[in-house]
C-alpha positions in Angstrom: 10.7 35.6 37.8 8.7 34.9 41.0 9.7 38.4 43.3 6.8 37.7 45.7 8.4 33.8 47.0 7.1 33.6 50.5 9.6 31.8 52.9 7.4 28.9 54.8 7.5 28.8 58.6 10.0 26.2 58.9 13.1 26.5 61.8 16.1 28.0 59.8 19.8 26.7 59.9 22.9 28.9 59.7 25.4 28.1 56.7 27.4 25.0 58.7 24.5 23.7 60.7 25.4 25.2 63.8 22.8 26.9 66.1 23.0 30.6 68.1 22.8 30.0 71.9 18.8 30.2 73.5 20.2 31.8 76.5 18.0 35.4 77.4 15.4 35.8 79.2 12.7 38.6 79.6 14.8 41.0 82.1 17.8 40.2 79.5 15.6 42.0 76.9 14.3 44.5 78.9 17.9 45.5 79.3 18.7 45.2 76.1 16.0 47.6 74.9 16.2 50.2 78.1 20.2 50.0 76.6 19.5 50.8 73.0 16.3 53.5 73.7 18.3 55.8 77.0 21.4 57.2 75.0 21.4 59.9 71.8 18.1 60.6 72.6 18.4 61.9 76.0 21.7 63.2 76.0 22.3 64.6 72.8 19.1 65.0 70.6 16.9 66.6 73.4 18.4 69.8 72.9 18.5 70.0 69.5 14.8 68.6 68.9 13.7 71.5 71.3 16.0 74.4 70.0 15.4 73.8 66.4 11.8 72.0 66.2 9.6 72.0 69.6 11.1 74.3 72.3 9.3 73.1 75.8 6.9 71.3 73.0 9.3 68.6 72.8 7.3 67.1 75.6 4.6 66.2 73.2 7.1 65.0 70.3 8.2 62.5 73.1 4.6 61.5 73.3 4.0 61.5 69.9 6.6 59.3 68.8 5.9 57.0 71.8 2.5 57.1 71.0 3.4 55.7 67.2 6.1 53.2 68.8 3.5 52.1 71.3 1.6 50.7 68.6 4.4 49.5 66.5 5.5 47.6 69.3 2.2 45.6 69.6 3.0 44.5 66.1 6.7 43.6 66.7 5.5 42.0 69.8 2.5 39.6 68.1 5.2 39.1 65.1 8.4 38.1 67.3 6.3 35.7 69.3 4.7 34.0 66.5 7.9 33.8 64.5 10.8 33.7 66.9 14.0 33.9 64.3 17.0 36.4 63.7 16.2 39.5 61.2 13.2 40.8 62.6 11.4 42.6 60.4 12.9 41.6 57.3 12.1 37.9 58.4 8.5 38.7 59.3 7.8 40.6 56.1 9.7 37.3 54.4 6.4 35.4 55.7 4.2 37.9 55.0 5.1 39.8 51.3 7.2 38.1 50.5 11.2 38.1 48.9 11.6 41.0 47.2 9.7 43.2 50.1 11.8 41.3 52.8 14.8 42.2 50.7 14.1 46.0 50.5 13.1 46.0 54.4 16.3 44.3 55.0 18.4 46.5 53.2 16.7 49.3 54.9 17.6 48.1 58.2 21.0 47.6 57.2 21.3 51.8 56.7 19.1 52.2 60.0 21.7 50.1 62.8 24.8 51.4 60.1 24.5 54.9 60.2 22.7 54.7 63.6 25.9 53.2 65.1 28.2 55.2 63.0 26.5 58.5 64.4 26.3 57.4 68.1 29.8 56.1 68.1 30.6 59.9 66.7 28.7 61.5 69.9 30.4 58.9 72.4 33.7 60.0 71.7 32.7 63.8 72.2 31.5 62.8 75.2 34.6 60.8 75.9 36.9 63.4 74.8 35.4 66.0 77.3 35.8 63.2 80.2 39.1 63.7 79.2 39.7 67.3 79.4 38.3 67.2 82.3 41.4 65.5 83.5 43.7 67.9 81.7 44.1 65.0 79.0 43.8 66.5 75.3 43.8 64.0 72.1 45.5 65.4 69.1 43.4 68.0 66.9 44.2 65.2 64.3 42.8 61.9 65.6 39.8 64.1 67.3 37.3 63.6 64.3 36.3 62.8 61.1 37.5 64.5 58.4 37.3 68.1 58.3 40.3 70.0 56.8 38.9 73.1 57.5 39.0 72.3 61.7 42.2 70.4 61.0 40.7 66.6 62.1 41.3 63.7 59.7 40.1 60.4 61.9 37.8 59.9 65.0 40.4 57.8 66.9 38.2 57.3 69.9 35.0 56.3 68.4 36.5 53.6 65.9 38.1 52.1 68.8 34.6 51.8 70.7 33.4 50.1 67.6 36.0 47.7 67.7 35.9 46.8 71.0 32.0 46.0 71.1 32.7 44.1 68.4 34.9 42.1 70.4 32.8 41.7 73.0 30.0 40.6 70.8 32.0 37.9 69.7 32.5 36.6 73.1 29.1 35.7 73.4 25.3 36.4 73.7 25.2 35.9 77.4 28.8 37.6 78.2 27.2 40.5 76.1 23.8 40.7 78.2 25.7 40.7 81.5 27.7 43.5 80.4 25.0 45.6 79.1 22.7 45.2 82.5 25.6 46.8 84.6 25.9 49.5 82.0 22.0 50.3 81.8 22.0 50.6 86.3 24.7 53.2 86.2 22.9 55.4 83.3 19.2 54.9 85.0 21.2 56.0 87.9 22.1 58.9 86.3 19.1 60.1 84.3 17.1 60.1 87.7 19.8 62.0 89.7 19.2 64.5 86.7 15.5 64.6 87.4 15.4 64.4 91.1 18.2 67.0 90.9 16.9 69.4 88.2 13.2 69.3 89.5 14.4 71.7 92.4 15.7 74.3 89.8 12.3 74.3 87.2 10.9 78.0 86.4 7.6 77.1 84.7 8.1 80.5 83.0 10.7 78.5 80.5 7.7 76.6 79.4 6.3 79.8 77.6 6.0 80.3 75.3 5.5 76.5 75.1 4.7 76.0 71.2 7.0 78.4 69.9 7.1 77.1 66.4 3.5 75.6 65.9 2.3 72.3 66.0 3.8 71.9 62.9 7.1 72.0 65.1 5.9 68.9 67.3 5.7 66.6 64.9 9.1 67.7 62.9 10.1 67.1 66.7 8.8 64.0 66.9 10.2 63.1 63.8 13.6 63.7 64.7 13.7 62.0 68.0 12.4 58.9 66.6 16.0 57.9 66.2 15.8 57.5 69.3 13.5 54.6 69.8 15.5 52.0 67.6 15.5 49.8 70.3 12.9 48.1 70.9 13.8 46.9 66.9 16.9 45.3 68.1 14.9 43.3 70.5 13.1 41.4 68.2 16.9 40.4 66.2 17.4 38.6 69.6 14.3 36.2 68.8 16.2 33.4 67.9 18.9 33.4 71.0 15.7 34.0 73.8 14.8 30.8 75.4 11.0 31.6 75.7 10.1 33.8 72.9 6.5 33.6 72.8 6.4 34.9 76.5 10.0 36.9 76.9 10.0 38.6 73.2 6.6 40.6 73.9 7.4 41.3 77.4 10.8 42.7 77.1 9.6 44.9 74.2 6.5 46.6 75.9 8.0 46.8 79.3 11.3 48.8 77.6 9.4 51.1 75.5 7.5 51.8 78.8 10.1 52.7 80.8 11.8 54.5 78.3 9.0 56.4 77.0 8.2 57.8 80.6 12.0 58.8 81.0 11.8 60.8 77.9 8.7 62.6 79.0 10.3 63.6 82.3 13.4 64.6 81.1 12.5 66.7 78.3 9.9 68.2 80.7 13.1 69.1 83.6 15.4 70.4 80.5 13.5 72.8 79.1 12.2 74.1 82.5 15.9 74.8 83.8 17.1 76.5 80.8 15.5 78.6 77.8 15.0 76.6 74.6 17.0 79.1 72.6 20.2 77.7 74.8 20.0 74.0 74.1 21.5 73.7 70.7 24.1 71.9 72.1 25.9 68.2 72.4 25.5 68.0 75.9 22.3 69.3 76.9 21.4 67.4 80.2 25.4 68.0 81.5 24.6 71.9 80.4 21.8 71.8 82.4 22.8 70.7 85.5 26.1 73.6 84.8 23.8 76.4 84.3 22.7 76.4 87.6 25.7 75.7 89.3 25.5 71.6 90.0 28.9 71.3 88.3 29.4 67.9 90.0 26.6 66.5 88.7 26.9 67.5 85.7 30.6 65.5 85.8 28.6 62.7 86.5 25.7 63.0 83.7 29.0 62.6 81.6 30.1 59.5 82.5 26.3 58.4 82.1 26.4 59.9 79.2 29.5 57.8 78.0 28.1 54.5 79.3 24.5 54.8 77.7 25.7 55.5 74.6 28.2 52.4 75.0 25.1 50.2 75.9 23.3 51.9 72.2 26.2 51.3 70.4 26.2 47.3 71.8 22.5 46.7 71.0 22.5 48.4 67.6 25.8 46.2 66.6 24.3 43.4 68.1 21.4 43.8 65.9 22.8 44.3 62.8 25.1 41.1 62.6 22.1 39.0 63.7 20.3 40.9 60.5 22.9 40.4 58.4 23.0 36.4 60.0 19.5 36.2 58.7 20.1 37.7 55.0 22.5 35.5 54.6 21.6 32.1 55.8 18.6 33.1 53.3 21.5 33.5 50.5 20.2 36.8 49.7 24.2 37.9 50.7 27.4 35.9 51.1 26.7 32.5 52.8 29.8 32.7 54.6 28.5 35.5 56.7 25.9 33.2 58.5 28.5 30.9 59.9 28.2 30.3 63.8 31.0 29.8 65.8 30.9 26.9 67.2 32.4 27.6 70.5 31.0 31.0 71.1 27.7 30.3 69.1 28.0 33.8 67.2 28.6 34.8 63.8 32.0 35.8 64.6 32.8 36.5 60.8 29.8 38.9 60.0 30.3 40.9 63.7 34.1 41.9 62.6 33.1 42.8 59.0 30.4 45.0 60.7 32.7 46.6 63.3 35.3 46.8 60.8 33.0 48.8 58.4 31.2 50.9 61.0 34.5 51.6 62.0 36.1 53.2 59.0 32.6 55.2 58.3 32.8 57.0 61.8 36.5 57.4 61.7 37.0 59.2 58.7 33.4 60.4 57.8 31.2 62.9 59.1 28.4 61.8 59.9 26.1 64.8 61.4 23.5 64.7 58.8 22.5 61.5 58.3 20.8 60.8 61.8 17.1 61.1 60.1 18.1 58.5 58.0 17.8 56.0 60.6 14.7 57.7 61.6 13.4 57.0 58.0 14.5 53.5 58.3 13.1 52.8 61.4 9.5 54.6 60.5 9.2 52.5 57.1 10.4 49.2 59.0 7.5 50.0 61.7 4.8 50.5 58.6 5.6 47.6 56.9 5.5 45.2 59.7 2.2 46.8 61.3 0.9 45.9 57.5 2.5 43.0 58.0 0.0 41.8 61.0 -2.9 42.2 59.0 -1.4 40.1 56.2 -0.2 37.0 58.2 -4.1 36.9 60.1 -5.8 36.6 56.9 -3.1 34.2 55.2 -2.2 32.1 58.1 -5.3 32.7 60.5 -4.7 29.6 62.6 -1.2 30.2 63.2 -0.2 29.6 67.4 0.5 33.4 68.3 2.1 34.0 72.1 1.0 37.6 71.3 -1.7 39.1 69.8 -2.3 42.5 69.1 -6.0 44.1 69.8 -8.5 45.3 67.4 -6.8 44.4 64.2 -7.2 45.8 62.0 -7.3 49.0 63.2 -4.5 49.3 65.7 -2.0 48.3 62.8 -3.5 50.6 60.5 -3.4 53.8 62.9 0.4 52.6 63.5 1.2 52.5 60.0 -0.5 56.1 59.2 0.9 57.6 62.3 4.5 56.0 61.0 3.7 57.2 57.6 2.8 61.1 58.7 6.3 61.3 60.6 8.1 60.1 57.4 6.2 62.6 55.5 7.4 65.6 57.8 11.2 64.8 57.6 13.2 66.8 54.8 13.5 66.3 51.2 17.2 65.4 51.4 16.2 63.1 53.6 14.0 61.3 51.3 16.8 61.5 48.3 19.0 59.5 50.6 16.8 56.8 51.1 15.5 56.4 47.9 19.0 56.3 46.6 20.0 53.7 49.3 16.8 51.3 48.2 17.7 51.8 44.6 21.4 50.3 45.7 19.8 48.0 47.1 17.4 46.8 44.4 20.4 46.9 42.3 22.4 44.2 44.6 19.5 42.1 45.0 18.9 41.6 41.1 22.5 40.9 40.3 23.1 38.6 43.0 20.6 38.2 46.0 17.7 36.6 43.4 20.0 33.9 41.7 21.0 32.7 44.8 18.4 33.1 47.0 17.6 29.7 49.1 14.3 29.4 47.4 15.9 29.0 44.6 17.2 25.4 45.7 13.5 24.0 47.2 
């Protein structure tokens, strides 16, 4: 039993032949990463992270996990533009580990855009529902969220029928979905800098102090947490196979997101916690709090609907990349072969977006979902090690390889991202942990009953 089969750098096929569409372009990218990195993170998780882990600290847990992406993404960059297929990293470590490895990553990534959607999908319709109220429109207690007998909520209507309908608009096509995504990522920029231009006026500095009220110790658990946030530039690199000059547009669109993105972060973080005390931002909607506790009510209306349409773009992207994951596990015949077939009029995998959707759906309809948003931190730290690893690997076995990217000073740069990715995994909870050990050990179960006999390297 060979569990080390390397797949050889060959252009794949989906199950019937058919092709995805080569149709994005660098700004497309960019978009797509600015729309899966500004969402959760800004407008939910920033008051958290700094009430429970970094008070006005969270500043550096913004740095410190953009530092660690930073580095990743010179990894993901050199990889994506030397091997420009669907499945990112689990195609990359394919090449480079080999089967089993790929597998495990794979099946990682899997939990990371499943529960990642599932929980975003949970804070859009929040979000939605207080649009609502706004407008003297109130949703039964009932169909207002998961499960919960206690609070008298048995389905999330609103967020399953998000998931549905990105779903449908994924199926529409690549292109169709790109459009649709840019005009959503201009209205929330739009809003995230009327926050900061507005909120700078209204900064005490004395909210900064004490500035490390729980340790450094609290940065990193901070940085930690908000790493859910930087999924994005992940997703990105799922895209390889539909851009139309990956060796140029896959590096550029990665870098230049995480950039922009990172600096937003920074900012905001740094105008929240100097309008309102720490202690106070253990809430769902920090930034619209904000902007409320000193009176810019308006606004804060406004940082809602921004609210609602980054999230929309997150949810899109993190869909989007986990059919065109599942589209590359399967063409490999690691899962159901039927889930790789392309449309041939929409050149999607029409069949494996709807199971998706569908699934995702139920999950955020009927199950809650609030404690298992450091899973997809988890998942996206041990996907970042293994493909910084990964780097070193593919120069020494396949040093003459055409790269559009390369990353500098290997190998130290991928070494300092995988420890730095390896310290953040170490600082996130024990029950953290348990979960994703238990979902690899799923995983390793699935792959030895059914993903090894019919792997495609078993017909070659």
């Amino acid at each position: 039993m060979d569990l080390f089969r390397k797949k050889p750098l060959t252009a794949p096929q989906s199950a019937d032949g058919a092709k995805l569409s080569k149709t994005l372009g660098a700004l497309d990218l960019t978009t797509l990463g600015v729309g899966a990195i500004i969402g959760t993170g800004i407008f939910v998780m920033t008051g958290v992270a700094a009430a429970e882990h970094a008070g006005p600290g969270l500043v550096l847990s913004f740095i410190l996990a953009g530092f660690a992406c930073v580095l990743s993404a010179l990894c993901y960059s050199e990889f994506a533009s030397t091997l420009p297929v669907s499945g990112s990293a689990y195609a990359y470590s394919y090449v480079a580990f080999g089967e089993l490895l790929a597998w495990i990553l794979g099946w990682d990534l899997v939990l990371e855009y499943g529960v990642a959607a599932a929980a975003v999908s949970s804070g859009w319709s929040g979000y939605f529902q207080g649009l609502l109220d706004g407008f003297g429109l109130h949703l039964p207690t009932a169909l207002s969220g998961a499960y919960n007998a206690d609070k008298g909520t048995y389905v999330n209507l609103p967020a399953m029928i998000i998931i549905l309908l990105i779903s449908y608009l994924l199926t529409r096509g690549v292109k169709e979905t790109a459009r649709f995504n840019a005009i959503m990522v201009v209205i929330k920029l739009s809003v995230v800098l009327l926050f900061i231009v507005t909120g700078f006026f209204y900064v005490k500095p004395e909210n900064w102090t004490p500035f490390l009220p729980f340790g450094f110790h609290g940065v990193v658990n901070g940085a930690a947490t908000v790493f859910f946030a930087y999924i994005g530039f992940d997703a990105i690199s799922t895209a390889a196979e539909e851009v139309k000059r990956p060796q140029r547009d896959l590096p550029i669109g990665i870098i230049t997101s995480l950039a922009i993105c990172t600096v937003l972060y920074i900012t905001v973080s740094l105008v929240l916690t100097g309008i309102v005390p720490y202690q106070s931002l253990n809430i769902s909607d920090p930034v619209s709090y904000a902007l409320r506790f000193v009176d810019q009510n308006m606004i804060a209306g406004l940082i809602s609907v921004g609210a609602i349409a980054g999230m929309t773009t997150v949810l899109l992207v993190l869909l989007f990349g986990q059919t065109r994951l599942l589209f590359a596990i399967s063409r490999d015949g690691l899962l159901p072969k039927s889930w790789s077939k392309v449309s041939a009029k929409t050149h999607t995998p029409v069949r494996s977006t709807w199971m998706v959707g569908g699934l995702i759906a139920v999950l955020t309809g009927f199950v809650p979902l609030d404690r298992l948003a450091n899973l997809t931190s988890i998942g996206t730290l041990f996907a970042f090690l293994v493909v910084s690893l990964g780097v070193i690997v593919l120069r020494r076995t396949h040093p003459n390889l055409k790269r559009g990217f390369t990353v500098p000073w290997v190998p130290y740069i991928p070494l300092l991202s995988a420890a730095t990715c390896a310290y953040l995994m170490y600082n996130l909870g024990r029950e953290t942990w348990i979960g994703f050990v238990i979902w690899l050990a799923v995983g390793l179960l699935i792959y030895f009953l059914y993903g090894y006999k019919n792997s495609k390297l078993n017909q070659q």
